[in-house]
C-alpha positions in Angstrom: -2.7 30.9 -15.2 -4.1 29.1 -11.9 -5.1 26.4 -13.7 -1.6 26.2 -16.1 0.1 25.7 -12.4 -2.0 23.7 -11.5 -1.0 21.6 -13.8 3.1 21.6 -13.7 2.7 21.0 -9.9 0.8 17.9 -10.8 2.9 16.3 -13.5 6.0 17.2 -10.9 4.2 15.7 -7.9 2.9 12.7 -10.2 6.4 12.0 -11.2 8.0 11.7 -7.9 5.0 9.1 -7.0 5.0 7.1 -9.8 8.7 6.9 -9.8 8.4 5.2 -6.4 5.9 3.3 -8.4 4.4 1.7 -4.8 0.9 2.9 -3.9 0.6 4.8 -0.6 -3.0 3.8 1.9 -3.9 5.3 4.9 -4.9 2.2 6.3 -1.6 0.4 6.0 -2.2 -0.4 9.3 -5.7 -2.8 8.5 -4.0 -4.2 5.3 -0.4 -5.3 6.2 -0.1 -7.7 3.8 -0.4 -5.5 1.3 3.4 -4.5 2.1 4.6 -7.6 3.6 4.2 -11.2 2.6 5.2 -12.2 5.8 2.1 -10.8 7.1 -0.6 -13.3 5.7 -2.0 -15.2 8.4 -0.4 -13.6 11.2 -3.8 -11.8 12.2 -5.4 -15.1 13.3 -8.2 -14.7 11.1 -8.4 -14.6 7.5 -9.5 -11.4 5.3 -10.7 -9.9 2.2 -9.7 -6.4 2.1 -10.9 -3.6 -0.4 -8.7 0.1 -0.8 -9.5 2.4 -3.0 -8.1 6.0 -3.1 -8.5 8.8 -5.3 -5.6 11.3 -5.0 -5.9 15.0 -5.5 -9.0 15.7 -6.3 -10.2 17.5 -8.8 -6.9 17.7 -10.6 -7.2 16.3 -14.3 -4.5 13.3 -14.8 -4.6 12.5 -10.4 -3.9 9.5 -9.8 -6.4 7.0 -8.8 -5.7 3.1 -7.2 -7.5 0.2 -6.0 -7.8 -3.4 -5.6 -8.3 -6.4 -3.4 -6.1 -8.0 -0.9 -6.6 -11.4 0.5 -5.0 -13.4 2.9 -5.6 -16.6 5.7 -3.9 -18.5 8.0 -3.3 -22.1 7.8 -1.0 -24.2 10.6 2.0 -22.4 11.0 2.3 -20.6 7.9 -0.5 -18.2 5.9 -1.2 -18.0 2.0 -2.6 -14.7 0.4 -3.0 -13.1 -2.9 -3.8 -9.2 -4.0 -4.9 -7.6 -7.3 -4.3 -3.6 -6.9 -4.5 -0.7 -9.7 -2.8 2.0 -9.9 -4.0 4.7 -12.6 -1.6 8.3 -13.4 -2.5 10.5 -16.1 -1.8 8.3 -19.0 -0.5 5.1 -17.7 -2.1 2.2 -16.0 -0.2 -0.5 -13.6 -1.9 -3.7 -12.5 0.0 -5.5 -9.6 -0.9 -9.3 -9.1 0.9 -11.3 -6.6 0.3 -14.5 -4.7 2.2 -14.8 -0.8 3.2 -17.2 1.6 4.4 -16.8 4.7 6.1 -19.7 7.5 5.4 -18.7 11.6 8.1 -19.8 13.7 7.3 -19.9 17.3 10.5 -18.5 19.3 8.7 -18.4 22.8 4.9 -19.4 24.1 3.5 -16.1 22.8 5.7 -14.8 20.6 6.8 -15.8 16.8 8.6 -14.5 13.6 7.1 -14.6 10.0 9.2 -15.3 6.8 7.4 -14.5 3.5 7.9 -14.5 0.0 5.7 -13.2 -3.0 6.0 -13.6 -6.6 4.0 -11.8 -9.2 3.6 -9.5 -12.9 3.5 -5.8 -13.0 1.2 -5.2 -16.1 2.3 -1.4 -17.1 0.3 0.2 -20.0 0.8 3.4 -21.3 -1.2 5.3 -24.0 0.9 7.9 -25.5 -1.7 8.8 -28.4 -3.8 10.5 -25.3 -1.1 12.8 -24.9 -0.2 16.3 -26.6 3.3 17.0 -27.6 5.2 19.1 -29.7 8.2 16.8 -30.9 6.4 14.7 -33.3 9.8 13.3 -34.4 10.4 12.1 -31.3 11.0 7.6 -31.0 9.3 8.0 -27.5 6.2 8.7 -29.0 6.6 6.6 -32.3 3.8 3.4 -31.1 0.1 5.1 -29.7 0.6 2.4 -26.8 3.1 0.6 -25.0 2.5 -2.8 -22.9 5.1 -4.4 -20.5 4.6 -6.7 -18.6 7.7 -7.2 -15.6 7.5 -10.4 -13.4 8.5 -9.6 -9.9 9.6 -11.7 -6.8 9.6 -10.2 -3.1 10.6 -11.3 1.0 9.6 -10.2 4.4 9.8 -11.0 7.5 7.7 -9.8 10.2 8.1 -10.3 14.4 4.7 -9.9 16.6 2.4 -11.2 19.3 -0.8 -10.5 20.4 -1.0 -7.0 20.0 2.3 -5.9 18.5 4.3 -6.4 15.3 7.1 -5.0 13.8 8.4 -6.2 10.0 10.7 -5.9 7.0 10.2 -6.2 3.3 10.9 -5.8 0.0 8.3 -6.5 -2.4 10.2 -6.3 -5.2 13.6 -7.5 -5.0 13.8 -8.8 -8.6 12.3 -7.8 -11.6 12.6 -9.6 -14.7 12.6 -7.5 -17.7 10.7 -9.4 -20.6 12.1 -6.6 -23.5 15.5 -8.1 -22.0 14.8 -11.4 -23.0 13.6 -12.8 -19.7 17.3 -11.3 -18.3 16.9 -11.2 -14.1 18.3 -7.5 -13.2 18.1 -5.6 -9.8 17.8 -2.2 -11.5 16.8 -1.6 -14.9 13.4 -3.4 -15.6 11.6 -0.2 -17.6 9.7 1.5 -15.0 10.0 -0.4 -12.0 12.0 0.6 -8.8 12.9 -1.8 -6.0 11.1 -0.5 -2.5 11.7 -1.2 1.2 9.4 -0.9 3.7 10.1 -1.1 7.8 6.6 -0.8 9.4 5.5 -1.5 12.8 2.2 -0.8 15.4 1.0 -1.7 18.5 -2.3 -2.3 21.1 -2.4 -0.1 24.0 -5.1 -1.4 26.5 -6.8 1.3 28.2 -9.5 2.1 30.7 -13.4 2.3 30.1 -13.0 -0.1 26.4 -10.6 2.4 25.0 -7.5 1.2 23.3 -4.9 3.4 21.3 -3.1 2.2 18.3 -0.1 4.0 16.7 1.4 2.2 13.7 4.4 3.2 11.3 5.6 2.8 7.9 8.6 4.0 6.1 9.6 3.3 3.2 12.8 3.7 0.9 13.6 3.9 -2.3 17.2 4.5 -3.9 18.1 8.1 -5.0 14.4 9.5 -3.4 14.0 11.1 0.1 12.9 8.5 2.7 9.4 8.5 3.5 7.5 7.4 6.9 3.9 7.5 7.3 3.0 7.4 11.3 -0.7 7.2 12.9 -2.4 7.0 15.9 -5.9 5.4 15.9 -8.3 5.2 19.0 -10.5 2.9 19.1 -14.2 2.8 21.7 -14.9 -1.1 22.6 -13.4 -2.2 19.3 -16.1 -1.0 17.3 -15.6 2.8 16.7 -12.5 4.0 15.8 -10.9 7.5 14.9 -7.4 8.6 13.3 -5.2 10.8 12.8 -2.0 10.3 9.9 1.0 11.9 9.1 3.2 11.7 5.6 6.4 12.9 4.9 5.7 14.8 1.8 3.4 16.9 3.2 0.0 15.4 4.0 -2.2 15.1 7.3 -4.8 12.3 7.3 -8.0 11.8 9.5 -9.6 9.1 9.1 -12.9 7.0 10.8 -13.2 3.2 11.4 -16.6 1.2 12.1 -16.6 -2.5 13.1 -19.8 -4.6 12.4 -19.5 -7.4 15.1 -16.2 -9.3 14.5 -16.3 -9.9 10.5 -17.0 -6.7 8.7 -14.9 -3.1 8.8 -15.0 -0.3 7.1 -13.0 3.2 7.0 -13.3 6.6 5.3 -10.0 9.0 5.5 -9.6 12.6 3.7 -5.8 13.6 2.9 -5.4 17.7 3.7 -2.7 18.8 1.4 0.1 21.3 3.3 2.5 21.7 0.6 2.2 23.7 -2.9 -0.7 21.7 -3.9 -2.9 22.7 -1.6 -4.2 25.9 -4.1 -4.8 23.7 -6.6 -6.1 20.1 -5.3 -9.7 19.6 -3.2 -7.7 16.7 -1.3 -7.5 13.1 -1.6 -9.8 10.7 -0.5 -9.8 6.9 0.5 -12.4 4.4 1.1 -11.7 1.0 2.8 -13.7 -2.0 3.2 -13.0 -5.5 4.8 -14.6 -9.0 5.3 -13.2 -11.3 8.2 -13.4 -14.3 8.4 -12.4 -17.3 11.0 -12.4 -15.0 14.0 -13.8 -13.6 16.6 -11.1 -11.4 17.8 -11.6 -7.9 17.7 -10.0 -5.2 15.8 -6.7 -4.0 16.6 -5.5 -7.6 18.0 -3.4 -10.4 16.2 -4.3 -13.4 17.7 -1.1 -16.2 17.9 -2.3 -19.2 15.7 
């Protein structure tokens, strides 16, 4: 019985996230591109940066995502590119995007970003994996299903040394390929349109210690709002330890380790504090990340 709940919770819970469609990282924070073209190149220093998360362990059909973001800055603007993979019970969702993003200087120190991204959603599904009782049903008439659903998206992001706050959509339009290439806001099969606010900031401290909240929140039409807010503290921009918060129910901790000025990685555990908690050994995330260009430290974002 433990494990036939077990199993309703999870197709439920899998539902609402893969209606939002958008993966969900603890480390939003070290991978801001990820949600925001306007982001490339505003770090002053360019970066490869690897996330992968398994959700829910130990819960057959969890969902599972990775990939790769990179991103640089170039004079007055930054380029970038990410390849992520998002993996749910039966179906499989490759995002590929390229970004570009133009800095505008509005004082000495401070600037604003504009970005825009433009990319394919590659969403396969394999419905012969599945049991069902309605054999009759057209749902279920092919084994498989491909679609593939072009995508364009815009940012914009404000910030200075150690602050920056931004806006985006990274999918604003979708074009549906089964509707003959026809550009809609709404009905491309599977895919939702998202909006993030996110925002963090560098707070200095005594004896090397600097503290680091950052935010995220995202929105998507008929679904609750969501915001994701953490605080990292960080010992002489080497050693760092979190702490995360998500709407749905979820608390984060999480660990950061900074090899010199070019080479980070993180571990954070999801505790569950909703209905799955019974049911699901947590979730865990792993991130790793190559600088390169710099020798700021973590935590700032150096004006180009």
């Amino acid at each position: 019985m433990k494990k036939i709940i077990g199993t309703l919770i999870i197709a439920v819970a899998s539902s609402i996230a893969f209606s939002q469609q958008e993966y969900s990282y603890t480390f939003f924070n070290d991978n801001r591109s990820f949600t925001n073209p306007a982001a490339v190149g505003t770090e002053g220093f360019g970066s490869v940066t690897g996330a992968f998360r398994t959700q829910w362990a130990g819960m057959d059909g969890a969902p599972t995502s990775g990939g790769v973001t990179f991103q640089m800055p170039l004079k007055n603007m930054g380029v970038g590119a990410m390849v992520y993979q998002d993996h749910i019970g039966v179906t499989n969702q490759t995002n590929i995007a390229g970004m570009y993003s133009y800095h505008l200087k509005i004082s000495r120190e401070h600037k604003v970003a504009f970005g825009v991204s433009a990319g394919m959603d590659l969403v396969n599904t394999k419905y012969d994996r599945l049991l069902y009782w309605d054999a009759g049903d057209q749902v279920f008439s092919n084994d498989y299903v491909n679609v593939i659903v072009p995508h364009i998206g815009i940012g914009a992001q404000y910030f200075f040394e150690d602050f920056y706050a931004g806006i985006s959509v990274p999918r604003l339009v979708s074009v549906n390929s089964d509707q003959f290439n026809s550009i809609n806001f709404a009905d491309a099969p599977s895919m939702v349109t998202h909006a993030y606010l996110s925002s963090g900031y560098t707070f200095r401290l005594k004896n090397d210690v600097s503290l680091i909240p950052s935010i995220l929140a995202k929105y998507t039409k008929n679904t609750p709002p969501r915001v994701d807010v953490s605080f990292t503290t960080m010992y002489k921009d080497m050693l760092g330890f979190g702490l995360a918060y998500k709407s749905l129910g979820f608390l984060s901790v999480y660990m950061k380790y900074q090899l010199k000025d070019f080479f980070v990685i993180g571990y954070g555990f999801d505790f569950s504090m909703n209905a799955l908690q019974s049911y699901s050994k947590g979730s865990h995330e792993v991130m790793l990340q190559y600088r390169f260009g710099t020798t700021r430290s973590m935590g700032a974002a150096r004006m180009n």
